[in-house]
mmCIF file of the C-alpha atoms, coordinates in Angstrom:
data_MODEL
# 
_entry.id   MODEL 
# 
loop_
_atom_site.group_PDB 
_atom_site.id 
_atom_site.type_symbol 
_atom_site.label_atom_id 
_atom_site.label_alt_id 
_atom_site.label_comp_id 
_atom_site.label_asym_id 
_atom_site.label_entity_id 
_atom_site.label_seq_id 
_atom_site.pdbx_PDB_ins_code 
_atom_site.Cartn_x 
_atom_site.Cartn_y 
_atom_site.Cartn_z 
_atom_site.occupancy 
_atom_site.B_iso_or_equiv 
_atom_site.pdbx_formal_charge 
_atom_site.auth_seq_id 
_atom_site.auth_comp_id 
_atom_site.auth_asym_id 
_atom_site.auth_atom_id 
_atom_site.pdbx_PDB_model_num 
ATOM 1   C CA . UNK A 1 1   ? 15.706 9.971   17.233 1.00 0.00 ? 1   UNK A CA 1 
ATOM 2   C CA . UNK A 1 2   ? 16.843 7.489   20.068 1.00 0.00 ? 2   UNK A CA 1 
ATOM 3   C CA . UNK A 1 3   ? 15.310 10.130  22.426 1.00 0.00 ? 3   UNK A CA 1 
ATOM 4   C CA . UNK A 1 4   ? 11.987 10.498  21.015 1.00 0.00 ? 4   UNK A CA 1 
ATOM 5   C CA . UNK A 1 5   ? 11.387 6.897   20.669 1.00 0.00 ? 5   UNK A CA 1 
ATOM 6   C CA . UNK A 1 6   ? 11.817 6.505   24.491 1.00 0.00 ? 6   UNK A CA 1 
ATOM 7   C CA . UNK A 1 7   ? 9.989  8.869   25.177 1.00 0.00 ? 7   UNK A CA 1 
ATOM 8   C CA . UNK A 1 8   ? 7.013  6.925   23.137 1.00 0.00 ? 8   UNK A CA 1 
ATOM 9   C CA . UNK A 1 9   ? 8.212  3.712   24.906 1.00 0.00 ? 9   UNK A CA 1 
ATOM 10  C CA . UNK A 1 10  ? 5.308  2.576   27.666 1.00 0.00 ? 10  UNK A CA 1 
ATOM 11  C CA . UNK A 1 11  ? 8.166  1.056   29.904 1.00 0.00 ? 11  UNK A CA 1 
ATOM 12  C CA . UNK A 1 12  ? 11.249 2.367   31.345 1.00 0.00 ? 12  UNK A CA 1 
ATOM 13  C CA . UNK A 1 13  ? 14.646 1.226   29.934 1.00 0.00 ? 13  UNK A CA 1 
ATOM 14  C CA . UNK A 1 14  ? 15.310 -0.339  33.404 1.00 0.00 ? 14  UNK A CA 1 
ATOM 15  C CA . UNK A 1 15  ? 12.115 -2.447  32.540 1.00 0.00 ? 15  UNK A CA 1 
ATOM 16  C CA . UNK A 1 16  ? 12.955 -2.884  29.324 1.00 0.00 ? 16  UNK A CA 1 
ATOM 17  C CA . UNK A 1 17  ? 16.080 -4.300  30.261 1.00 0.00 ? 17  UNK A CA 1 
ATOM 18  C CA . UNK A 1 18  ? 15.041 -6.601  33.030 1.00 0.00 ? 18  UNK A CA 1 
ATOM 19  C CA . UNK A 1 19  ? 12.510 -8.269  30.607 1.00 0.00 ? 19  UNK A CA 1 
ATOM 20  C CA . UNK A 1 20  ? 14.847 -8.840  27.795 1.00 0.00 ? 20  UNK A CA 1 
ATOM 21  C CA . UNK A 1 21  ? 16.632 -10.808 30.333 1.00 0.00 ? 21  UNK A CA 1 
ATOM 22  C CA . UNK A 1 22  ? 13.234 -12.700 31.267 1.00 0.00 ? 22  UNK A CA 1 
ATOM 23  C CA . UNK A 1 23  ? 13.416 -13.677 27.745 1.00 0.00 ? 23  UNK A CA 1 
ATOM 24  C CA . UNK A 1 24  ? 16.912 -14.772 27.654 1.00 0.00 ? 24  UNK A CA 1 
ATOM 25  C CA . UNK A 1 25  ? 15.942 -16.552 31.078 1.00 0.00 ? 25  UNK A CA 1 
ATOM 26  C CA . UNK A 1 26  ? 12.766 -18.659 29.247 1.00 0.00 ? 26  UNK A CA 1 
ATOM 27  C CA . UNK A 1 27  ? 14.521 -19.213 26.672 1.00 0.00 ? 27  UNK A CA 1 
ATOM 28  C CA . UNK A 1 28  ? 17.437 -20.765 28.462 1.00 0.00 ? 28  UNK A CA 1 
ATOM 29  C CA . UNK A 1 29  ? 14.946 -22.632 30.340 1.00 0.00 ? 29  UNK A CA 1 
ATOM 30  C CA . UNK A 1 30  ? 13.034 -23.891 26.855 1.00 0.00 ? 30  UNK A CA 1 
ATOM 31  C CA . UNK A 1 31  ? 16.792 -25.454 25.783 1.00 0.00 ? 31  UNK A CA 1 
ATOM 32  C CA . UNK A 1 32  ? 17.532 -27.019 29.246 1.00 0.00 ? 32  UNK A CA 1 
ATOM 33  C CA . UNK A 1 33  ? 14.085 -28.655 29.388 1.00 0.00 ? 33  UNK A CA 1 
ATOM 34  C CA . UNK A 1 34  ? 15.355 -30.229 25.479 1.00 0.00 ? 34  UNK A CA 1 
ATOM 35  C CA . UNK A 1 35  ? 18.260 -31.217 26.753 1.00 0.00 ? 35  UNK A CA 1 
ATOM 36  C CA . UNK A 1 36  ? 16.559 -33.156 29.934 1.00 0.00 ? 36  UNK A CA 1 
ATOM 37  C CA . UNK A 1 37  ? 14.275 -34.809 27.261 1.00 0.00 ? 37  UNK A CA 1 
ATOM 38  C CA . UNK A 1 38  ? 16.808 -36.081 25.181 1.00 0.00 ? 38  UNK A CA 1 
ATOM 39  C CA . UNK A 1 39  ? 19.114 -37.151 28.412 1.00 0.00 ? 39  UNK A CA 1 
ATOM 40  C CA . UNK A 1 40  ? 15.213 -38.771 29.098 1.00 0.00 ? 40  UNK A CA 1 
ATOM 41  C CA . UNK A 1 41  ? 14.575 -40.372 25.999 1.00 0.00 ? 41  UNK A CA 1 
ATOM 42  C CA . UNK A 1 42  ? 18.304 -41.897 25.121 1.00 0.00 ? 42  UNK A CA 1 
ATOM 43  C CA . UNK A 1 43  ? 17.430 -43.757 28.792 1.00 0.00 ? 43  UNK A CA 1 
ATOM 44  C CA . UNK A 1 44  ? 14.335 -44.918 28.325 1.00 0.00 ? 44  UNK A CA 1 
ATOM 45  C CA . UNK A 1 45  ? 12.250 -42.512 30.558 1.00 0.00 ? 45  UNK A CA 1 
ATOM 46  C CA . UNK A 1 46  ? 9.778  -42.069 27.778 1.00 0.00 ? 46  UNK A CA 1 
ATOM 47  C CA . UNK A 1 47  ? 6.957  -40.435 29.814 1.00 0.00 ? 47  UNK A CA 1 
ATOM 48  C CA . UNK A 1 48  ? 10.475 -37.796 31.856 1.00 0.00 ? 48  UNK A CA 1 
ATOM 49  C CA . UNK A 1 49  ? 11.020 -36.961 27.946 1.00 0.00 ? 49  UNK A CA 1 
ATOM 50  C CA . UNK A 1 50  ? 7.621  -35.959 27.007 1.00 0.00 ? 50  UNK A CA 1 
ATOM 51  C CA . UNK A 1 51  ? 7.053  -34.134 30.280 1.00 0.00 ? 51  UNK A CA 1 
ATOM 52  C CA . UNK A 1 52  ? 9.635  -32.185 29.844 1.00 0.00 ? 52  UNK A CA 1 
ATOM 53  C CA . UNK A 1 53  ? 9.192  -31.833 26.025 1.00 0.00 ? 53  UNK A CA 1 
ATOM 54  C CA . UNK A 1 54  ? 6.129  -29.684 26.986 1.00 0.00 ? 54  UNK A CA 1 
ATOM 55  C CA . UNK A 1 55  ? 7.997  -28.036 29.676 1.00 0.00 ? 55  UNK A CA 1 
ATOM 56  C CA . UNK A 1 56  ? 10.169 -26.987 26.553 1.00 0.00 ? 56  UNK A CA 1 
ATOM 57  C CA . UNK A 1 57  ? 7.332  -25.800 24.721 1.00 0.00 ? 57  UNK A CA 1 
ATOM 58  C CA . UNK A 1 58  ? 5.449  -24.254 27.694 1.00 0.00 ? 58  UNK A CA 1 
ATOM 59  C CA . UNK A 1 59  ? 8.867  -22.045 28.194 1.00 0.00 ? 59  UNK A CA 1 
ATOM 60  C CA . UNK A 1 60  ? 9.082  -21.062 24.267 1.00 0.00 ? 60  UNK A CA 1 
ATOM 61  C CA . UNK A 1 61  ? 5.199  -19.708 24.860 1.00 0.00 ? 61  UNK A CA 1 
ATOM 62  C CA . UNK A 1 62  ? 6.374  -17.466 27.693 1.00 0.00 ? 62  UNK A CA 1 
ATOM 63  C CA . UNK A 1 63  ? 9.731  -16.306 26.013 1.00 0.00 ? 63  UNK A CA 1 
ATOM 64  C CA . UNK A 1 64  ? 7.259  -15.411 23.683 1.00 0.00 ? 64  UNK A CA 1 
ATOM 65  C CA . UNK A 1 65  ? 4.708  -13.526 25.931 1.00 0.00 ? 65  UNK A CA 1 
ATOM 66  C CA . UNK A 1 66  ? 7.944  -11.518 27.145 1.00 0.00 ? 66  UNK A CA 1 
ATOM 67  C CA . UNK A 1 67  ? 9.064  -10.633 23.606 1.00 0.00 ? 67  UNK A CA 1 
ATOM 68  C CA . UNK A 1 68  ? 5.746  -9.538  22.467 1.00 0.00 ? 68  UNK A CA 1 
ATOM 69  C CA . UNK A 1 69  ? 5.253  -7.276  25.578 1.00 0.00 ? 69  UNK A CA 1 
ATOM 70  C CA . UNK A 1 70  ? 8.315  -5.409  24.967 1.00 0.00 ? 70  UNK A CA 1 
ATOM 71  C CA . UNK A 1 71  ? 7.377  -4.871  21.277 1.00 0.00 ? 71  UNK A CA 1 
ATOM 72  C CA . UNK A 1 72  ? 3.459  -3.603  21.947 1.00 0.00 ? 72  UNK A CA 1 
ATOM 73  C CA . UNK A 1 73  ? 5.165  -1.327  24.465 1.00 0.00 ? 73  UNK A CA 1 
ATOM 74  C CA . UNK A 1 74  ? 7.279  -0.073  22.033 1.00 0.00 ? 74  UNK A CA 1 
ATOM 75  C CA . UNK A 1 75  ? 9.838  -1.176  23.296 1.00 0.00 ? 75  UNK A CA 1 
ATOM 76  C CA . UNK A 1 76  ? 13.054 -3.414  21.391 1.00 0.00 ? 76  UNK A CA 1 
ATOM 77  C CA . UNK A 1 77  ? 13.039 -6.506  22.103 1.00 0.00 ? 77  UNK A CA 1 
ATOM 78  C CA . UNK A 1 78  ? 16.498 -9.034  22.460 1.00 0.00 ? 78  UNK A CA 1 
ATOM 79  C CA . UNK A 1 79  ? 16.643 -12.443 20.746 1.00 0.00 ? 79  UNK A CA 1 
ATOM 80  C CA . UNK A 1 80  ? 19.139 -13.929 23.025 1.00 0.00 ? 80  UNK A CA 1 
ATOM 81  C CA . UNK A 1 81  ? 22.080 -16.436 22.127 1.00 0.00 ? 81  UNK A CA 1 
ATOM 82  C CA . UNK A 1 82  ? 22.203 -19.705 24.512 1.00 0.00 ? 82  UNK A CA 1 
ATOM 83  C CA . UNK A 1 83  ? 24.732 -21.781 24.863 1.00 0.00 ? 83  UNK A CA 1 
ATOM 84  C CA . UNK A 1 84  ? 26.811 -23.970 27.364 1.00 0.00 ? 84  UNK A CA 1 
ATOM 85  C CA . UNK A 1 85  ? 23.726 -25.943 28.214 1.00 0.00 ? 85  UNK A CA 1 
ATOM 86  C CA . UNK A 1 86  ? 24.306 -29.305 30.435 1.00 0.00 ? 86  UNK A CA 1 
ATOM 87  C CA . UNK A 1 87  ? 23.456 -32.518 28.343 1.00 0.00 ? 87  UNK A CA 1 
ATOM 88  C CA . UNK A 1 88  ? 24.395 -34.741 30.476 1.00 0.00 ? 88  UNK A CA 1 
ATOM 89  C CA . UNK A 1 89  ? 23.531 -35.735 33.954 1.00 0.00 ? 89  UNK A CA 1 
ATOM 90  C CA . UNK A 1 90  ? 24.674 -37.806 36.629 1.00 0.00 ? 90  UNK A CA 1 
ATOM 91  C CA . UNK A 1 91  ? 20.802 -39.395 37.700 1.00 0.00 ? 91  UNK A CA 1 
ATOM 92  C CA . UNK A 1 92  ? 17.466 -39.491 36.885 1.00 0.00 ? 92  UNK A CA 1 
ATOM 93  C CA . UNK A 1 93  ? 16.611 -37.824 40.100 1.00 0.00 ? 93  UNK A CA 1 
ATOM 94  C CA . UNK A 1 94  ? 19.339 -34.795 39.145 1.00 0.00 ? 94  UNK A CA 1 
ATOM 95  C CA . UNK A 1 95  ? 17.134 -33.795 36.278 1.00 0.00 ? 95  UNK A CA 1 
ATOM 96  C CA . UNK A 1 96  ? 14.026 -33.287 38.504 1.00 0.00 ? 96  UNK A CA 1 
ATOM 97  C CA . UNK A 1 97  ? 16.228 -31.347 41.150 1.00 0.00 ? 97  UNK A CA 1 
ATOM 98  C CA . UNK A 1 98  ? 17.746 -29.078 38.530 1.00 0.00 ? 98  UNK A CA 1 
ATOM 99  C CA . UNK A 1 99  ? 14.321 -28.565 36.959 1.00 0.00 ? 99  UNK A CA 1 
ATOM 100 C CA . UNK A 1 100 ? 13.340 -27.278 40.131 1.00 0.00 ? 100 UNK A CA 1 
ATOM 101 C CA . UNK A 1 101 ? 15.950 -25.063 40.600 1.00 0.00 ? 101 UNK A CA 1 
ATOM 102 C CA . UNK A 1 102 ? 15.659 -23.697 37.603 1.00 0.00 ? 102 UNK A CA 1 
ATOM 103 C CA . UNK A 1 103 ? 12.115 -22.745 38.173 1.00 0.00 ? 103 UNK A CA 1 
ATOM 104 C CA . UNK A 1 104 ? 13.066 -21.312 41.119 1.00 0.00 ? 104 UNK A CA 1 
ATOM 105 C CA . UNK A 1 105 ? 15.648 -19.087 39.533 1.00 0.00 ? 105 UNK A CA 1 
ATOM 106 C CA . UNK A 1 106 ? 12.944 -17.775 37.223 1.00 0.00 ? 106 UNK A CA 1 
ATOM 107 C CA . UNK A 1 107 ? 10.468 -16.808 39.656 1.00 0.00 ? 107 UNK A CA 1 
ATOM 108 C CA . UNK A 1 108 ? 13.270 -15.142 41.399 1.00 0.00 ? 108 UNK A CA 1 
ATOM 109 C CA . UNK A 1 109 ? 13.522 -13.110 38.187 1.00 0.00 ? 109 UNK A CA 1 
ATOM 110 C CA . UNK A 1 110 ? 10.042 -12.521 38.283 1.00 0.00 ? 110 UNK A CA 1 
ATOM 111 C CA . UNK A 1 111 ? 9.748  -11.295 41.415 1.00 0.00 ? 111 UNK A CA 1 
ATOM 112 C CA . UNK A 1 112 ? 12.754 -8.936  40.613 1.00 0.00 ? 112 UNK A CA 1 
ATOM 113 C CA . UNK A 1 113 ? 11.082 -7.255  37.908 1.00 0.00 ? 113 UNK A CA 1 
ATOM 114 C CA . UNK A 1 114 ? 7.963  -6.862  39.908 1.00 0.00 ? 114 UNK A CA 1 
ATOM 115 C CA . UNK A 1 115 ? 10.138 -5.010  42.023 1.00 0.00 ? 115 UNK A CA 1 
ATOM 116 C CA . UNK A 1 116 ? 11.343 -2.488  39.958 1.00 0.00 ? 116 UNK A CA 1 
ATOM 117 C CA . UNK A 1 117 ? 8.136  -1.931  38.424 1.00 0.00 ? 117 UNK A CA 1 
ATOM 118 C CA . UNK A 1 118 ? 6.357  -0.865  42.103 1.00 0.00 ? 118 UNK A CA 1 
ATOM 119 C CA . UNK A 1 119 ? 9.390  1.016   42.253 1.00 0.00 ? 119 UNK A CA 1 
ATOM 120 C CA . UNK A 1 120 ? 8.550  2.844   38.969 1.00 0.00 ? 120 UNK A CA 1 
ATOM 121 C CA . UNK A 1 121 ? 5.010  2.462   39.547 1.00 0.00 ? 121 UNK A CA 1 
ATOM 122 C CA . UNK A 1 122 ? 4.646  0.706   36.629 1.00 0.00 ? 122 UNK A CA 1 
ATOM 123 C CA . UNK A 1 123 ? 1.273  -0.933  37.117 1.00 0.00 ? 123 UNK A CA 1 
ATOM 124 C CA . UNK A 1 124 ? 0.814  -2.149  33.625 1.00 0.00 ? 124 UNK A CA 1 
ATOM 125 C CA . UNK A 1 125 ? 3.718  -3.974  33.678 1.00 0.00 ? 125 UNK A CA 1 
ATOM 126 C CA . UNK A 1 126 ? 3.160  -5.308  37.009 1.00 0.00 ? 126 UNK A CA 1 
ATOM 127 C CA . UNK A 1 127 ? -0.425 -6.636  36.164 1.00 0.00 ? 127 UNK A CA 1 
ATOM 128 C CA . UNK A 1 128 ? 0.938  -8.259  33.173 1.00 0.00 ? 128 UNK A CA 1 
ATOM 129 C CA . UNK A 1 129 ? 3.400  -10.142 35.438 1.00 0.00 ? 129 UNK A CA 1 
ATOM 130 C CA . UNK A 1 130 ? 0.445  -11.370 37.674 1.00 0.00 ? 130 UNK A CA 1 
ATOM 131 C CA . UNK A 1 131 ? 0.072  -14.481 35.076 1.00 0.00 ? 131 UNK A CA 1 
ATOM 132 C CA . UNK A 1 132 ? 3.544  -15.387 35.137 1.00 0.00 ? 132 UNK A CA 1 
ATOM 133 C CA . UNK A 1 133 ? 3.397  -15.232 38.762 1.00 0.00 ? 133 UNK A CA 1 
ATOM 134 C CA . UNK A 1 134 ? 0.640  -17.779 38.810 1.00 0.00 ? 134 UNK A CA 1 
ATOM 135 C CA . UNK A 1 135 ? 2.315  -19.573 35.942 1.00 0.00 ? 135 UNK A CA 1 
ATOM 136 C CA . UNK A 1 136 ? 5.800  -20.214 38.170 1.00 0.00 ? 136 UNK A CA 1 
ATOM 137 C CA . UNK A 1 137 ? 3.188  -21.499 40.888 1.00 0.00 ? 137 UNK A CA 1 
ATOM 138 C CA . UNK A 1 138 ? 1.954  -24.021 39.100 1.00 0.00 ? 138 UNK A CA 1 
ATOM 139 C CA . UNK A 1 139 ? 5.581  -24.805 37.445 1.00 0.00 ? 139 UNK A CA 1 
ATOM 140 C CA . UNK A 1 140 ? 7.376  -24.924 40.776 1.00 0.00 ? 140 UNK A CA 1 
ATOM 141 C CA . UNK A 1 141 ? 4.206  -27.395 42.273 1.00 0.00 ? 141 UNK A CA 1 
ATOM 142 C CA . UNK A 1 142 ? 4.848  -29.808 39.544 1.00 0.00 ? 142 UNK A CA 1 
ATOM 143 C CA . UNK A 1 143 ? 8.677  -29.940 39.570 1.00 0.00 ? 143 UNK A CA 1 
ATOM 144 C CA . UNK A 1 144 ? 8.426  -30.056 44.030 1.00 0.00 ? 144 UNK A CA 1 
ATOM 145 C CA . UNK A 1 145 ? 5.995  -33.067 43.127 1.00 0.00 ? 145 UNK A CA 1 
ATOM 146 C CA . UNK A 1 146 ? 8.051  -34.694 40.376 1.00 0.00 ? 146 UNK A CA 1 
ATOM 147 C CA . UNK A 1 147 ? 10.902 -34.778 42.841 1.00 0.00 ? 147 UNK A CA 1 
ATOM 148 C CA . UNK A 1 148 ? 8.375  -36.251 45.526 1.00 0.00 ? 148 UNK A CA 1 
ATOM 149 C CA . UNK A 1 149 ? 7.816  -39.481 43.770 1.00 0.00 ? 149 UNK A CA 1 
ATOM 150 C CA . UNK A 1 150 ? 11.464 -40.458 44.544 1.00 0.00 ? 150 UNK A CA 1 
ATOM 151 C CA . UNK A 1 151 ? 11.208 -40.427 48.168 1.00 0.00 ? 151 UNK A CA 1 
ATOM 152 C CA . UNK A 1 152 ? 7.352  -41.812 47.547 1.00 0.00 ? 152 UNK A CA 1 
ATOM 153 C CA . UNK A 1 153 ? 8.008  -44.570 45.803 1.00 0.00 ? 153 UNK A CA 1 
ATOM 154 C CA . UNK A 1 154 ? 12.250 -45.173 46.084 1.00 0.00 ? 154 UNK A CA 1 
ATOM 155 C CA . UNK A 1 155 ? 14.709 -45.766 43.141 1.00 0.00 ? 155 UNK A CA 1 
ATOM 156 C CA . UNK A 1 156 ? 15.298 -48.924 44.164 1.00 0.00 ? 156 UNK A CA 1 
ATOM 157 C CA . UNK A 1 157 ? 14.207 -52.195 41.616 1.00 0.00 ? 157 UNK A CA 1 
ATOM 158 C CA . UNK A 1 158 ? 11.407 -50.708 39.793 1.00 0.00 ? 158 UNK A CA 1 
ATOM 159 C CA . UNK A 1 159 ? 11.482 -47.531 40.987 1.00 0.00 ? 159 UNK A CA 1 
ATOM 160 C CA . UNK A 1 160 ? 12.890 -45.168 38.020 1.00 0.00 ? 160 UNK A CA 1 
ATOM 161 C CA . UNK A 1 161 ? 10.111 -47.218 35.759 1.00 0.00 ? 161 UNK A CA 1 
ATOM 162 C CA . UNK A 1 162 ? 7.280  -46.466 38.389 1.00 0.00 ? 162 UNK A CA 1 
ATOM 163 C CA . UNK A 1 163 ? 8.076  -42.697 38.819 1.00 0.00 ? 163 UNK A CA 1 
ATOM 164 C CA . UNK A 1 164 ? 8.349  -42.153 35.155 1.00 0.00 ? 164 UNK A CA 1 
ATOM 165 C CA . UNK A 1 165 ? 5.464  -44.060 34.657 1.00 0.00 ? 165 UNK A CA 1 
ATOM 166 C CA . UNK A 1 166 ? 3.754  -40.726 37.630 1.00 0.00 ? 166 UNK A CA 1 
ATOM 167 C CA . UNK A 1 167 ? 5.529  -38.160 36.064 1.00 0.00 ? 167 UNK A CA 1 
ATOM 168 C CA . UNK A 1 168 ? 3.246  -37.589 33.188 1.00 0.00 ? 168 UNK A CA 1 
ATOM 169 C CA . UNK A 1 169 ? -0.080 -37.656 35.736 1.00 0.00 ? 169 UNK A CA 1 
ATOM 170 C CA . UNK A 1 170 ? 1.490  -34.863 37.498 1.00 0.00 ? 170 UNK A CA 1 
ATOM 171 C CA . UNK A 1 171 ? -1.822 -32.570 37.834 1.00 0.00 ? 171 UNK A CA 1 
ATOM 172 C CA . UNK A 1 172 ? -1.781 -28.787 39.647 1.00 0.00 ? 172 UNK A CA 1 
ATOM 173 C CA . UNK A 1 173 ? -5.238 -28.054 40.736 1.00 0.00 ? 173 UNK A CA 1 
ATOM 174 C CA . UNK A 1 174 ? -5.180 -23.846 41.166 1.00 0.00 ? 174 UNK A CA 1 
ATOM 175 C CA . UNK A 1 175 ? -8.909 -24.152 42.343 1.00 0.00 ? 175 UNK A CA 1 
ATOM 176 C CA . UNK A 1 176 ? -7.333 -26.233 45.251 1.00 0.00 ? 176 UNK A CA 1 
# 
């Protein structure tokens, strides 16, 4: 039976595989962004917590995206387990660096399935990965920009108040 439903499966188990760890990436991501909100909102970076709130939520969406991909291509998709998140952090400008770095990491991944799949030739999958692509663009822009504001306007005095006061008007124009 195994057998036979592979062989009705639009993706390759390699593909399969790589994307169920997509989703165990995004969803790793959605928890780390809910732990920098709460680190955020316990110190009084109100606009930091709801930034990254939707961050959370945007992350959820494409955990989401992943899982549902998987399933239409009849596929079986992985709920995944996190755990062993950080909750704590040393600064207000280590959240922003490790929210970069995390981005990073999961256009990596991206760009790692997109591999495989010109490998395969797997053109359906690859065009589906053309909006994350865009998606980590925009994501990456935002967190490079976030981090920006530090050596913009300094962490001295008012500083942390002033940049979490910016963080929220963080814009990413893709027509620019």
């Amino acid at each position: 039976m195994k057998d036979i439903m592979r062989a009705k499966c639009l993706i390759s188990a390699e593909i399969e595989s790589l994307i169920n760890q997509q989703i165990r990436k995004e969803a790793q991501s959605s928890a780390i962004y809910l732990a920098m909100a709460s680190w955020c909102d316990r110190n009084g970076f109100d606009n930091s917590a709801a930034y990254f709130f939707k961050q959370s939520d945007e992350e959820r969406h494409h955990q989401l995206k992943f899982f549902k991909y998987i399933l239409d291509m009849g596929g079986t998709s992985v709920s995944p387990d996190i755990t062993g998140l950080k909750i704590e952090y040393n600064s207000f400008r280590e959240i922003f660096e490790d929210a970069l770095d995390q981005e990073i990491s999961v256009t990596q991944s991206i760009k790692s399935i997109a591999a495989r799949c010109h490998k395969e030739q797997d053109y359906v999958t690859l065009e589906f990965l053309n909006w994350f692509f865009k998606e980590q663009r925009e994501e990456e822009y935002k967190a490079r920009r976030a981090i920006e504001l530090f050596e913009i306007i300094g962490e001295q005095g008012t500083g942390h108040w002033e940049i979490d006061k910016h963080i929220g008007k963080i814009q990413y124009d893709s027509e620019a």
